[in-house]
DRENKOLRO-804069 format. One record per residue (C-alpha): x, y negated, z negated; residue in three letters; residue number from 1. Coordinates in nm, 4 decimals, decimal comma. Example, Ala and Ser with C-alpha at 12.3 -4.5 7.8 and 13.67 -1.06 7.14 Angstrom:
BEGIN
{{1,2300; 0,4500; -0,7800}; 'ALA'; 1}
{{1,3670; 0,1060; -0,7140}; 'SER'; 2}
***
This chain:
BEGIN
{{7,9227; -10,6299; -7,8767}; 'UNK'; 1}
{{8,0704; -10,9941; -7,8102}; 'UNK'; 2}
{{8,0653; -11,3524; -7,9446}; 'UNK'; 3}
{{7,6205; -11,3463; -8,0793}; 'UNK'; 4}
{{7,7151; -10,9533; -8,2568}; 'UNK'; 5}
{{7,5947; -11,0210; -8,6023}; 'UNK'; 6}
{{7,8386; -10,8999; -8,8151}; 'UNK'; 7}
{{7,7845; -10,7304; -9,1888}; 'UNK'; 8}
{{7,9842; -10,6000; -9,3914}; 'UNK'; 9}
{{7,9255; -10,3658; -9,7188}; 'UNK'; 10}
{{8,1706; -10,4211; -10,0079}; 'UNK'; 11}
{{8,3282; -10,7709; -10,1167}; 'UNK'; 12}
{{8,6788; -10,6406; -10,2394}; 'UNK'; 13}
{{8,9949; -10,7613; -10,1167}; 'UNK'; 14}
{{8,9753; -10,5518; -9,7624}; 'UNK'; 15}
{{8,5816; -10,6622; -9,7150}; 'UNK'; 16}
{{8,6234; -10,9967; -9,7756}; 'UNK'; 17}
{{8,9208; -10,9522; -9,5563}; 'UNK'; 18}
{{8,7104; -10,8061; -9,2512}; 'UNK'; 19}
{{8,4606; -11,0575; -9,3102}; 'UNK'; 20}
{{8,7064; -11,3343; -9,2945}; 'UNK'; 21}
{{8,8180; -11,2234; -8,9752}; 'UNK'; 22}
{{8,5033; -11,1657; -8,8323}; 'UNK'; 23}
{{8,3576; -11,5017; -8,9725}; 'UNK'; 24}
{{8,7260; -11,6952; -8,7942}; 'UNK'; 25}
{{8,6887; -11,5057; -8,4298}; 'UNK'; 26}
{{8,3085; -11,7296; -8,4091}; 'UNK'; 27}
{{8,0684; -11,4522; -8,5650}; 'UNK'; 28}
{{7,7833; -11,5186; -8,8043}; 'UNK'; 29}
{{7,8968; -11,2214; -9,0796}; 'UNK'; 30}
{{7,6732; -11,0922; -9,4283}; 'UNK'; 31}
{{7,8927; -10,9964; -9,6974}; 'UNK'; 32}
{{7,6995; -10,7375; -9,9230}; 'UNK'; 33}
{{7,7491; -10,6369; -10,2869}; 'UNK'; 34}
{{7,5659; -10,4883; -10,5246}; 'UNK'; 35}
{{7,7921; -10,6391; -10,8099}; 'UNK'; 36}
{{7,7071; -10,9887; -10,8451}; 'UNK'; 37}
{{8,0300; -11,1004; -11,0403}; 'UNK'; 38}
{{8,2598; -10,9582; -10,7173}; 'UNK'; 39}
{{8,0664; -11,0659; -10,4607}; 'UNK'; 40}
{{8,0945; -11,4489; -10,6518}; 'UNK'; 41}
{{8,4579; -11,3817; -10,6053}; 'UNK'; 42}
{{8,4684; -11,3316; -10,2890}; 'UNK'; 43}
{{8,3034; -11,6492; -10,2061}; 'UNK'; 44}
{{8,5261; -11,8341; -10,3933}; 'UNK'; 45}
{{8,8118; -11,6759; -10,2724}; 'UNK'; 46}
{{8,6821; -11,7143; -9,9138}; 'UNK'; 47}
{{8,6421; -12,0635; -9,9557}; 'UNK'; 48}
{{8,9835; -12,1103; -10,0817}; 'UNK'; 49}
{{9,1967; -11,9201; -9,8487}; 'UNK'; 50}
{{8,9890; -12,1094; -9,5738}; 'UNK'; 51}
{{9,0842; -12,4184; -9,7285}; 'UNK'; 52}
{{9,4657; -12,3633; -9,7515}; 'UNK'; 53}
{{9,4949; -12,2082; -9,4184}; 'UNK'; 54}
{{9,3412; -12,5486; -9,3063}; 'UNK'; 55}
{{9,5382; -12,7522; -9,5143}; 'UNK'; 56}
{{9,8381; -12,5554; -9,3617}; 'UNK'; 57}
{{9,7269; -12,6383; -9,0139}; 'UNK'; 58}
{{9,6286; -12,2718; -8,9509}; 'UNK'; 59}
{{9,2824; -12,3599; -8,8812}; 'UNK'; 60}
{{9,0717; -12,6455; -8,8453}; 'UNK'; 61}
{{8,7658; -12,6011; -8,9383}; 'UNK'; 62}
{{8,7753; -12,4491; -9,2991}; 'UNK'; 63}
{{8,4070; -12,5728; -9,3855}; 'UNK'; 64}
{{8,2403; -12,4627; -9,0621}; 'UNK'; 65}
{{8,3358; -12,1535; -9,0673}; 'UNK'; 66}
{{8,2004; -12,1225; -9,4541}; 'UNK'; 67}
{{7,8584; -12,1733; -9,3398}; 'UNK'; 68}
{{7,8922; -11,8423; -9,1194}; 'UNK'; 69}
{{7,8944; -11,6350; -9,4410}; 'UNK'; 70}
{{7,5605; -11,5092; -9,5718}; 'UNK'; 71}
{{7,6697; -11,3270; -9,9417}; 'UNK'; 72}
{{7,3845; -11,0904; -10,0256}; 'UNK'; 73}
{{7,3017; -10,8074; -10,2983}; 'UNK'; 74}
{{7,0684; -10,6682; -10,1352}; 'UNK'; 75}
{{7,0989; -10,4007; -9,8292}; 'UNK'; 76}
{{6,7901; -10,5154; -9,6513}; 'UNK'; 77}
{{6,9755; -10,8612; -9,5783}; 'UNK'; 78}
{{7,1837; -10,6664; -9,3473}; 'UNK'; 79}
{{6,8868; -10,5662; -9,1255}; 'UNK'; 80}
{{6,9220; -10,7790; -8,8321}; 'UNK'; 81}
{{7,3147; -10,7635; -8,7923}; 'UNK'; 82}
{{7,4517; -10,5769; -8,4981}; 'UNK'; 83}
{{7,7839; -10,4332; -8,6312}; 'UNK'; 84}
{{7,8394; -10,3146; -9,0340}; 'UNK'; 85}
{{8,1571; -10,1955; -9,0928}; 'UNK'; 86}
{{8,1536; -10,0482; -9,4748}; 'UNK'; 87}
{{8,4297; -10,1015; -9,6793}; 'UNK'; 88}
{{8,3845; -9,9877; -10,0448}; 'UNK'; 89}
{{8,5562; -9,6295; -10,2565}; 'UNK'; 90}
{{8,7397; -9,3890; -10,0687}; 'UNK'; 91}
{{8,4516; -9,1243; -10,1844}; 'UNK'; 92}
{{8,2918; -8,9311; -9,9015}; 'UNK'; 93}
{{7,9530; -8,8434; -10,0389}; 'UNK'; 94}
{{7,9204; -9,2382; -10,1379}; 'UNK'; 95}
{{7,9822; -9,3128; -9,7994}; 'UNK'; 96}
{{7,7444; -9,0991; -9,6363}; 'UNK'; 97}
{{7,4587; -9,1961; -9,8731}; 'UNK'; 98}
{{7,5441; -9,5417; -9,7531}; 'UNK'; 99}
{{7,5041; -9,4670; -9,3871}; 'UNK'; 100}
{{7,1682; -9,2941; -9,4342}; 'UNK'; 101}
{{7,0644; -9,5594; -9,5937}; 'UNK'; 102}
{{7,1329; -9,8272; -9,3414}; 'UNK'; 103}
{{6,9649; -9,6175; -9,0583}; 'UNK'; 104}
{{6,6293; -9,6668; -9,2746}; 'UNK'; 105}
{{6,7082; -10,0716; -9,2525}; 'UNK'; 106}
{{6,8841; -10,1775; -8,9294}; 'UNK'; 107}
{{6,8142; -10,1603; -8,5158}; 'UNK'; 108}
{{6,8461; -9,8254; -8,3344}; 'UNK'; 109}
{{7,1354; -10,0224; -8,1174}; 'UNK'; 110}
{{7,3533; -10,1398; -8,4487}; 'UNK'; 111}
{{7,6774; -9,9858; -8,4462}; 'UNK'; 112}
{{7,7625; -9,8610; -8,7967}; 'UNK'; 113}
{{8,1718; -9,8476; -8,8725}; 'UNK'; 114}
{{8,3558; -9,7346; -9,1730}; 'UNK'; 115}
{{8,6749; -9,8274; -9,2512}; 'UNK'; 116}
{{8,7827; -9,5514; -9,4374}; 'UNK'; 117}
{{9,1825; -9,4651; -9,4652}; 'UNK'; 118}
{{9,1809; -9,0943; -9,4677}; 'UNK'; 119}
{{8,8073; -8,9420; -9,4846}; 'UNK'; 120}
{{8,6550; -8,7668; -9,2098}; 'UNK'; 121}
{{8,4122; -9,0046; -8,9752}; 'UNK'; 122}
{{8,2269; -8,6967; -8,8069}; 'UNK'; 123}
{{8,1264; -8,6169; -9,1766}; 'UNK'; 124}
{{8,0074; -8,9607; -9,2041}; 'UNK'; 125}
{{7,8266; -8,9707; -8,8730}; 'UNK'; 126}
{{7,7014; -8,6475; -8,9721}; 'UNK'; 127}
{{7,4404; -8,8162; -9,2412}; 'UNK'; 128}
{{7,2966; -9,0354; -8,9556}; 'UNK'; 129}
{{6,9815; -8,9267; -8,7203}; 'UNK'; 130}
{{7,1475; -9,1246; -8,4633}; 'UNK'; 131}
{{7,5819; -9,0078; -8,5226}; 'UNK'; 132}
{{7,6682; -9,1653; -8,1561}; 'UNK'; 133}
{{7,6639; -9,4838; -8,3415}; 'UNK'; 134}
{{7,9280; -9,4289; -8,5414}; 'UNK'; 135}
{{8,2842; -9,4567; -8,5513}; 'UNK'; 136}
{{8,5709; -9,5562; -8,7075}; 'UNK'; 137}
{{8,7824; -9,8968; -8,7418}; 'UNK'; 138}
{{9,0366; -9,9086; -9,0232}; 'UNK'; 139}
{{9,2005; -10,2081; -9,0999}; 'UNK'; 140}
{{9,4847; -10,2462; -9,2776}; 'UNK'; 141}
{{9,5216; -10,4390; -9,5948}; 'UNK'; 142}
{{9,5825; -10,7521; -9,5934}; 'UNK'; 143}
{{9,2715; -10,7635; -9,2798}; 'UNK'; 144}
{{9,3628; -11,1236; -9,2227}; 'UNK'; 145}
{{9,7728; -11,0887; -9,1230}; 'UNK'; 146}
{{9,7543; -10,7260; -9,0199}; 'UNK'; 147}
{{9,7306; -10,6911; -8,6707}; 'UNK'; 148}
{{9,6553; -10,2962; -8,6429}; 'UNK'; 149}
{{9,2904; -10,1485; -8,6095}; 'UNK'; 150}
{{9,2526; -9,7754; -8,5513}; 'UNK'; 151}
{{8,9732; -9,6825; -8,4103}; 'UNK'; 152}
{{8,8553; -9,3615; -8,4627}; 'UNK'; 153}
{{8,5735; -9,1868; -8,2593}; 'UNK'; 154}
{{8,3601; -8,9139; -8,4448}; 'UNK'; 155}
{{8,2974; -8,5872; -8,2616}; 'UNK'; 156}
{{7,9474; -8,7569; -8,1821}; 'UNK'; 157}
{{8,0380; -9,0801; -8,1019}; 'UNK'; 158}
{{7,9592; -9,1804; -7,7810}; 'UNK'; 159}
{{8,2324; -9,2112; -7,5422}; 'UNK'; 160}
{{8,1035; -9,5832; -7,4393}; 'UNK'; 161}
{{8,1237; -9,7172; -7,7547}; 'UNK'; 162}
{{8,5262; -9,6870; -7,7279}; 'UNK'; 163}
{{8,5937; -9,9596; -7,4789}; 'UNK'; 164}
{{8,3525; -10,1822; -7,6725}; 'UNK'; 165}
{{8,5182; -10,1464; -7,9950}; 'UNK'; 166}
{{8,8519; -10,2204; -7,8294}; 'UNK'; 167}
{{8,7580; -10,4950; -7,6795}; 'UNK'; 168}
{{8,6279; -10,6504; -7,9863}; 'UNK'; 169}
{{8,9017; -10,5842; -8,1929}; 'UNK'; 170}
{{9,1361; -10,7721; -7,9415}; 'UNK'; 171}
{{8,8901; -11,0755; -7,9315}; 'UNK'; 172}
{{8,9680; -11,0458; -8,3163}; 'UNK'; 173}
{{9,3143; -11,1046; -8,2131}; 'UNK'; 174}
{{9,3579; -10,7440; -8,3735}; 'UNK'; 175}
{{9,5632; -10,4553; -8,1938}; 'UNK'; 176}
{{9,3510; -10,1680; -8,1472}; 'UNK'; 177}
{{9,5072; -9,8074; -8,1128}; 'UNK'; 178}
{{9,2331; -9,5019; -8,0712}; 'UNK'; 179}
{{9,2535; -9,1851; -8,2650}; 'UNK'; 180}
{{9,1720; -8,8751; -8,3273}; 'UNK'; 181}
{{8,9353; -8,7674; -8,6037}; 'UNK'; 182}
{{9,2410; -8,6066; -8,8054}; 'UNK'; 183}
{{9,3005; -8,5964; -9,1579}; 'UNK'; 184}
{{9,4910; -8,9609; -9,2515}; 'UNK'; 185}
{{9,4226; -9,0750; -8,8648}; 'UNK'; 186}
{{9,7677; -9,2000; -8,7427}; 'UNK'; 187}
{{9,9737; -9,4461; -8,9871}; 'UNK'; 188}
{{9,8356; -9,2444; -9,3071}; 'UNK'; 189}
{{9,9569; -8,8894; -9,1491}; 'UNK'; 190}
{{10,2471; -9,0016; -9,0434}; 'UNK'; 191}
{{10,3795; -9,2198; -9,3010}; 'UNK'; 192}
{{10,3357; -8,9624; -9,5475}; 'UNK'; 193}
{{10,6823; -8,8307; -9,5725}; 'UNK'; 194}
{{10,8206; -9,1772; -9,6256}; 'UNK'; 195}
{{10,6484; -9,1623; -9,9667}; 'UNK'; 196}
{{10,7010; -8,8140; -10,0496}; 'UNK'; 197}
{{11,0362; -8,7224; -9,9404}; 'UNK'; 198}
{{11,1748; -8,9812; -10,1125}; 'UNK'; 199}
{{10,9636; -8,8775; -10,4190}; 'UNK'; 200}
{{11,1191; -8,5247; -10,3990}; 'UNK'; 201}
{{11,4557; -8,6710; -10,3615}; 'UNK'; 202}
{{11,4296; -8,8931; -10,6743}; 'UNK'; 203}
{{11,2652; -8,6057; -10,8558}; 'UNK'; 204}
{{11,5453; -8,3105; -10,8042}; 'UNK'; 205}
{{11,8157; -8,6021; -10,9007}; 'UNK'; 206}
{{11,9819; -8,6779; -10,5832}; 'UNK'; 207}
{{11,8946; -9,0050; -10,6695}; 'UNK'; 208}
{{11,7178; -9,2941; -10,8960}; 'UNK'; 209}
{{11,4325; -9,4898; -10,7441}; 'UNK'; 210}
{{11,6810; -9,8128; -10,6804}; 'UNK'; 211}
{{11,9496; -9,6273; -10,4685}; 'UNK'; 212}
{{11,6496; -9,4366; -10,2216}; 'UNK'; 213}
{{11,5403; -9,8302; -10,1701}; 'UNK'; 214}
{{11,8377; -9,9530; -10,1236}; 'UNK'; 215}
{{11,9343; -9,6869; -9,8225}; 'UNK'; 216}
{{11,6047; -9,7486; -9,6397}; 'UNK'; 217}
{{11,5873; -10,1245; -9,5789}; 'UNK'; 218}
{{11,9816; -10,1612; -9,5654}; 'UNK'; 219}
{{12,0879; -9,8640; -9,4095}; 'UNK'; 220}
{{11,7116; -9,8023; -9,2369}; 'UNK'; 221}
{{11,5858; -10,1599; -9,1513}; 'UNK'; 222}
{{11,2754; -10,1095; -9,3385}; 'UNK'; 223}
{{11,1371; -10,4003; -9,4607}; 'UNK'; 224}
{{11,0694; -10,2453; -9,7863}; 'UNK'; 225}
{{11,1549; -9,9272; -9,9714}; 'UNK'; 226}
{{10,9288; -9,6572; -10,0663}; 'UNK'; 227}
{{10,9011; -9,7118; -10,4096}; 'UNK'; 228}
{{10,8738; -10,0608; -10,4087}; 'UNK'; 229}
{{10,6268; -10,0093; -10,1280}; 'UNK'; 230}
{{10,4073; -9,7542; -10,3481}; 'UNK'; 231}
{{10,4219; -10,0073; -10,6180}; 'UNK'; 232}
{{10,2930; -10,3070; -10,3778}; 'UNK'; 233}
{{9,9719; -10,0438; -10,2399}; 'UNK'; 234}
{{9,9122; -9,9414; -10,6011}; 'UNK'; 235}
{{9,9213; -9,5839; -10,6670}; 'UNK'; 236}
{{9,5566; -9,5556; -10,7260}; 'UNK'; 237}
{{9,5485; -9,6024; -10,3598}; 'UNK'; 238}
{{9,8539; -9,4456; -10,2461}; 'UNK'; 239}
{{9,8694; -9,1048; -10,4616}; 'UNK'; 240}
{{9,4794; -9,0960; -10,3508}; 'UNK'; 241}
{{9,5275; -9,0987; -9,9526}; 'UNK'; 242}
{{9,8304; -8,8622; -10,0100}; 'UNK'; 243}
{{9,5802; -8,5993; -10,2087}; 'UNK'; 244}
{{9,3084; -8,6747; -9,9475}; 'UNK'; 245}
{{9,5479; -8,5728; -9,6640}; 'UNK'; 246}
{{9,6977; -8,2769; -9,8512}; 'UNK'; 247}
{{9,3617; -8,1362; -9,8970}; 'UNK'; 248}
{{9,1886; -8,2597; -9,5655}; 'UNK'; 249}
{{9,4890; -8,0671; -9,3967}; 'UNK'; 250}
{{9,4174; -7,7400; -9,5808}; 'UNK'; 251}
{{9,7058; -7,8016; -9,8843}; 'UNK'; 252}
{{10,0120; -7,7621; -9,6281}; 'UNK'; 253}
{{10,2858; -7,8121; -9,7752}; 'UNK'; 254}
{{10,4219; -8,1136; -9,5800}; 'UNK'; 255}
{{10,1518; -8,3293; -9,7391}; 'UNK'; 256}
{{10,1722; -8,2191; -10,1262}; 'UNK'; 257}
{{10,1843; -8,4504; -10,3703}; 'UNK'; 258}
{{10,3601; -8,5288; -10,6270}; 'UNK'; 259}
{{10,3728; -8,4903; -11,0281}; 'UNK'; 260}
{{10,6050; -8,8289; -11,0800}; 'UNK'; 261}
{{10,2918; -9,0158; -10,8988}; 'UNK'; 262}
{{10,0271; -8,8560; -11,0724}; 'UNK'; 263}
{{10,1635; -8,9059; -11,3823}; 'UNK'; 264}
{{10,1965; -9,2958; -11,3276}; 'UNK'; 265}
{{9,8136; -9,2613; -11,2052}; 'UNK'; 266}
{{9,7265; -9,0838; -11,5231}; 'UNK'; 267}
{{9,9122; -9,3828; -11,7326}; 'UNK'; 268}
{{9,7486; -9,6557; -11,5443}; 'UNK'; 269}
{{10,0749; -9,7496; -11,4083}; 'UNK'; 270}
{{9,9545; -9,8523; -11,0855}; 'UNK'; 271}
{{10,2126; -10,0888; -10,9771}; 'UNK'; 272}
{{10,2493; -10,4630; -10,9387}; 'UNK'; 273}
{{9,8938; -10,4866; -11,0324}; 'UNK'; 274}
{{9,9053; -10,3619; -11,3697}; 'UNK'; 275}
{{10,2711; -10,4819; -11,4514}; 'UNK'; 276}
{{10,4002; -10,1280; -11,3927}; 'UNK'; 277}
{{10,4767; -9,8115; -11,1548}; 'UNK'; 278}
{{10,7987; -9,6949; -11,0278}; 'UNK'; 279}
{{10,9589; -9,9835; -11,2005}; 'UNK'; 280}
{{10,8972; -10,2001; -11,4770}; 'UNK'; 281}
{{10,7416; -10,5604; -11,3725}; 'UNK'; 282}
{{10,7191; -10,6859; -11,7435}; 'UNK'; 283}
{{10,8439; -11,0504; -11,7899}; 'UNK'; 284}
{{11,1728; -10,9942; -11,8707}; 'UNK'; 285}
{{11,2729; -10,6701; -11,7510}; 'UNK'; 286}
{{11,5183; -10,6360; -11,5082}; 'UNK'; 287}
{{11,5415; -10,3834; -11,2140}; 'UNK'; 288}
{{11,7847; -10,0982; -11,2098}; 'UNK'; 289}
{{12,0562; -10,1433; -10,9526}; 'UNK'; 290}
{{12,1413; -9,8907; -10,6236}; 'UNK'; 291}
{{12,4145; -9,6588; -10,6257}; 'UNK'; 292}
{{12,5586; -9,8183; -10,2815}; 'UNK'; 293}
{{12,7165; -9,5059; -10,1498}; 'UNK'; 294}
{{12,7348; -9,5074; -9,7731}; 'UNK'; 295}
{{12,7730; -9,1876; -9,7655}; 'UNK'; 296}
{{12,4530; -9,0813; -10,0131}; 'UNK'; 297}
{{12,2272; -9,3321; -9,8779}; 'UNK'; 298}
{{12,3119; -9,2372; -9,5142}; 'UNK'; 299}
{{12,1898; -8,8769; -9,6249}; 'UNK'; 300}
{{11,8970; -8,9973; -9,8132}; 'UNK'; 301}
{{11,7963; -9,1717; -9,4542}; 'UNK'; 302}
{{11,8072; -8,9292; -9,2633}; 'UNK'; 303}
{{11,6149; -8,7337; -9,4591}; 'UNK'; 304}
{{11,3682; -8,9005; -9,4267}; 'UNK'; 305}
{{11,3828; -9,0595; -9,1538}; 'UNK'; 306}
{{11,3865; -8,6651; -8,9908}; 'UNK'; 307}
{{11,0900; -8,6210; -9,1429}; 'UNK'; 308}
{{10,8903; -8,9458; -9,0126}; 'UNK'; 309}
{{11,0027; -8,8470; -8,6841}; 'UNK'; 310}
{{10,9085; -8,5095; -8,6864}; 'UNK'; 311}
{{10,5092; -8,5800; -8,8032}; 'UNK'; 312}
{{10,5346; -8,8390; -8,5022}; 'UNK'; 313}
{{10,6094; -8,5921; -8,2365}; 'UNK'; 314}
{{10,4000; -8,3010; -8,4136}; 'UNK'; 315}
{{10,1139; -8,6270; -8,3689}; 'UNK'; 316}
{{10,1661; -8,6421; -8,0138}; 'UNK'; 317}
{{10,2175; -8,2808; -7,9765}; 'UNK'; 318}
{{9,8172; -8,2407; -8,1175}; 'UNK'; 319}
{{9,7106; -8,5403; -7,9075}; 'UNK'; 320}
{{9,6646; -8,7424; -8,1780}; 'UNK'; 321}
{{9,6916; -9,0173; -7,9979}; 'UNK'; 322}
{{9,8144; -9,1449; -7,6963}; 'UNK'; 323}
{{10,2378; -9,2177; -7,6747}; 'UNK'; 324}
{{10,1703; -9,5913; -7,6789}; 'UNK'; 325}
{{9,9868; -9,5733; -7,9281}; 'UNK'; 326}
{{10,1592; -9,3792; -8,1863}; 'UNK'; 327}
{{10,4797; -9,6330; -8,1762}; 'UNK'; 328}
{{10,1933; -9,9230; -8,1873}; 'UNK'; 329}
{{10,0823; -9,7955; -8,4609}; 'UNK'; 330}
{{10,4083; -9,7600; -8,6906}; 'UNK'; 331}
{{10,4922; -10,0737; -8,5748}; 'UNK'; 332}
{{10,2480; -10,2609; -8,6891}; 'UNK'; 333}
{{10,0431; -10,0951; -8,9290}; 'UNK'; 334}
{{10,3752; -10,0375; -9,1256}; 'UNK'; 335}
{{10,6111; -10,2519; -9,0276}; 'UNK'; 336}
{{10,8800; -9,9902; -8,9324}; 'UNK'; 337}
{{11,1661; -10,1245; -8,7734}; 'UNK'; 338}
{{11,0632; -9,8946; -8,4622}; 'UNK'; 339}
{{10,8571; -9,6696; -8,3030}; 'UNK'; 340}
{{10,9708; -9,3162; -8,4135}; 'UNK'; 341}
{{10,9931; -9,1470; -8,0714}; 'UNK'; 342}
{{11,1850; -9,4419; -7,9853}; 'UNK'; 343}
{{11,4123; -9,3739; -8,2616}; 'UNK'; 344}
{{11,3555; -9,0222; -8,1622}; 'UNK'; 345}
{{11,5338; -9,0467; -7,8767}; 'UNK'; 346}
{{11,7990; -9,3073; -7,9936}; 'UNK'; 347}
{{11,9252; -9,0899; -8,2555}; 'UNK'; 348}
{{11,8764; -8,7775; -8,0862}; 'UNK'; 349}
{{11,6140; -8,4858; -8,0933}; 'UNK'; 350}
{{11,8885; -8,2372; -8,1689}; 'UNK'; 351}
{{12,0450; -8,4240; -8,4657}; 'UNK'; 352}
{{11,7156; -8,4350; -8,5926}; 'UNK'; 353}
{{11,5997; -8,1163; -8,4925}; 'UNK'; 354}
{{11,9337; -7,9936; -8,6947}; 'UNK'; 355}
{{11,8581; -8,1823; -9,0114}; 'UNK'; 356}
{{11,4756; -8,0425; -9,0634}; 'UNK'; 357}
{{11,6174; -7,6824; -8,9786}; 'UNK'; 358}
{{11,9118; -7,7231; -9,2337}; 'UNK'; 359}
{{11,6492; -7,8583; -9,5215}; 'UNK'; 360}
{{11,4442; -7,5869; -9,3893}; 'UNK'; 361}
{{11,7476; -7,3109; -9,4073}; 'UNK'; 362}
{{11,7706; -7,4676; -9,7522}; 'UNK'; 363}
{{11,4554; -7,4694; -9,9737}; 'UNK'; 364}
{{11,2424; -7,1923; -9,7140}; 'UNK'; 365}
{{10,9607; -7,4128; -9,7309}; 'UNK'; 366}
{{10,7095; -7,4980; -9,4890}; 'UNK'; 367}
{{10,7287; -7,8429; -9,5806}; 'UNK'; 368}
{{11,0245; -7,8546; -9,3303}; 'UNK'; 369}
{{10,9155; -7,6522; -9,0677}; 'UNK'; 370}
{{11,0052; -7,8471; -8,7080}; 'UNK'; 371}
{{10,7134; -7,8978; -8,4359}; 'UNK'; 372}
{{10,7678; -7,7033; -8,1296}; 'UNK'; 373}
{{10,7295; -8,0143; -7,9434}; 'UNK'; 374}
{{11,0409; -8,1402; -8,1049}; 'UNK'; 375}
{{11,1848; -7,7849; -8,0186}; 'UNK'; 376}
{{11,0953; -7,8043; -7,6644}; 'UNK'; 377}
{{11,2741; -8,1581; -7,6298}; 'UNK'; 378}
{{11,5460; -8,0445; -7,7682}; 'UNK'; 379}
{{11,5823; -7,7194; -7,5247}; 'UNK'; 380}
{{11,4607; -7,8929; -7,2128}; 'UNK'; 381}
{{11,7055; -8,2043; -7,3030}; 'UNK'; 382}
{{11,4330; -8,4382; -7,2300}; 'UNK'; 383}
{{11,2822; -8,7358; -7,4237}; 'UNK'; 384}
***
């Protein structure tokens, strides 16, 4: 793959159109298919504008140019002679795979076909394909445009060449690729669950209101936002849908469950900023409840948490999830966390952390809180 790959991509939402805007910006001639008229008109006119103001912002200069490297098409066979499709439409496996069977009737035995799928397995993906080695994973994270992360994620077919080349592409993107295994949630969405649901289990037994569990992770944590907010900003059709994904890809354990508080706001149509509503209240006019500022509470609340982000790190590299490097890349800046969390690991100790999970653990006997042995082995070999 390099600068003449033909680039298509299948669904026009806001991450397609994102792809396809970076695709379309790093030189390559990209098709944008959608079988809904009315979103794929949508795209192109939100295409055009974005182009426009990141031009008129001095971001690019050649807004018009790059335009005429879209092709916008409703029909599948349009996407024939295009050397890369990366698919990018409902988090619904058997959707998915019908998709990729039916591009291996329509394209070249050498096109690569990619999904970028959040949570869902890429082997079962590859699996509906007569020719799996093709296939692979690259997740990009929303907004596709200003997030620099890509995972790329290999299928148990994939073949092993295809790695480098997806890398390398990526990084002529100007993305930052990190390689995964084929793992329920990959690396960012495993890992980052426990920032959503701790702090859901927290609010829910009354430790504390939604406000005051914000208000100890980005002033006491550095996060740049707080969980709830954060959930709210995703949208919790997309946010309580990887975290039931991942608690069910990983055989229900415990440490992925979700949560009733989230469902219920699902149920409501509460999904957050979009709809006006989620965690908190984004009427015109409402106003937002206001943190308890204990140090001492929101240090707790923290650590908490922050125990538990660290712990599905190491228990990551522990299972060779991915490489060191790569885990902390992939925090970093797929989330935004202030640091890596072996880093952090390390800074704040493996035994202070290794004593908080085994005190929650002590606490509730569930195995929600059970410690990798990794973290165990640090801790008795005094290592990092």
């Amino acid at each position: 793959m390099d600068q003449d790959t033909i680039v298509g991509v299948i669904g026009s939402g806001a991450m397609g159109a994102g792809i396809a805007q970076v695709a379309a910006v790093a030189g390559h001639k990209v098709v944008l298919y959608d079988n809904n008229n009315a979103a794929l008109d949508n795209a192109k006119t939100g295409l055009s504008n974005t182009l426009q103001k990141l031009q008129e912002k001095g971001k690019l200069k050649n807004a018009e140019e790059i335009l005429t490297r879209f092709t916008f098409a409703n029909e599948l066979n349009t996407l024939a002679h295009c050397t890369l499709i990366i698919e990018a439409i409902v988090e619904k496996l058997e959707v998915k795979k019908a998709v990729f069977a039916e591009l291996e009737k329509i394209v070249s035995d050498t096109c690569v076909l990619a999904s970028n799928t959040s949570s869902l397995s890429i082997t079962s993906i590859a699996a509906a394909c007569n020719k799996p080695g093709r296939v692979l994973g690259l997740h990009f994270f929303n907004p596709a445009p200003l997030m620099a992360l890509v995972e790329v994620i290999p299928a148990v077919q994939t073949d092993d060449t295809l790695i480098p080349v997806a890398k390398q592409l990526m990084q002529q993107w100007g993305k930052t690729p990190v390689v995964a295994k084929d793992t329920p949630g990959f690396i960012v969405n495993r890992i980052a669950r426990p920032f959503y649901g701790e702090a859901i289990r927290i609010y829910e037994e009354g430790i504390a209101d939604m406000a005051t569990i914000d208000w100890a992770m980005t002033e006491i944590g550095g996060f740049r936002m707080g969980p709830f907010a954060l959930m709210d900003f995703i949208g919790h059709d997309v946010n309580y849908v990887v975290t039931e994904t991942v608690f069910q890809s990983f055989f229900y354990d415990p440490r992925y469950k979700p949560s009733f508080a989230q469902k219920r706001l699902l149920e409501a149509g509460w999904l957050g900023k979009k709809s006006g509503r989620g965690f908190y209240n984004y009427a015109e006019g409402s106003s937002m409840p206001q943190a308890n500022k204990d140090e001492t509470l929101g240090t707790n609340i923290f650590e908490r948490i922050l125990a538990m982000l660290i712990n599905e790190a190491v228990e990551a590299l522990h299972l060779n999830i991915a490489s060191h490097e790569d885990l902390e890349t992939a925090m970093t800046k797929g989330v935004n966390y202030p640091k890596g969390l072996l880093k952090w690991c390390d800074e704040w100790g493996a035994d202070k952390c290794l004593e908080k999970l085994d005190g929650l653990y002590h606490a509730y006997h569930e195995d929600r809180y059970r410690a990798s042995v990794l973290l165990r082995m640090i801790v008795a070999s005094r290592r990092s």
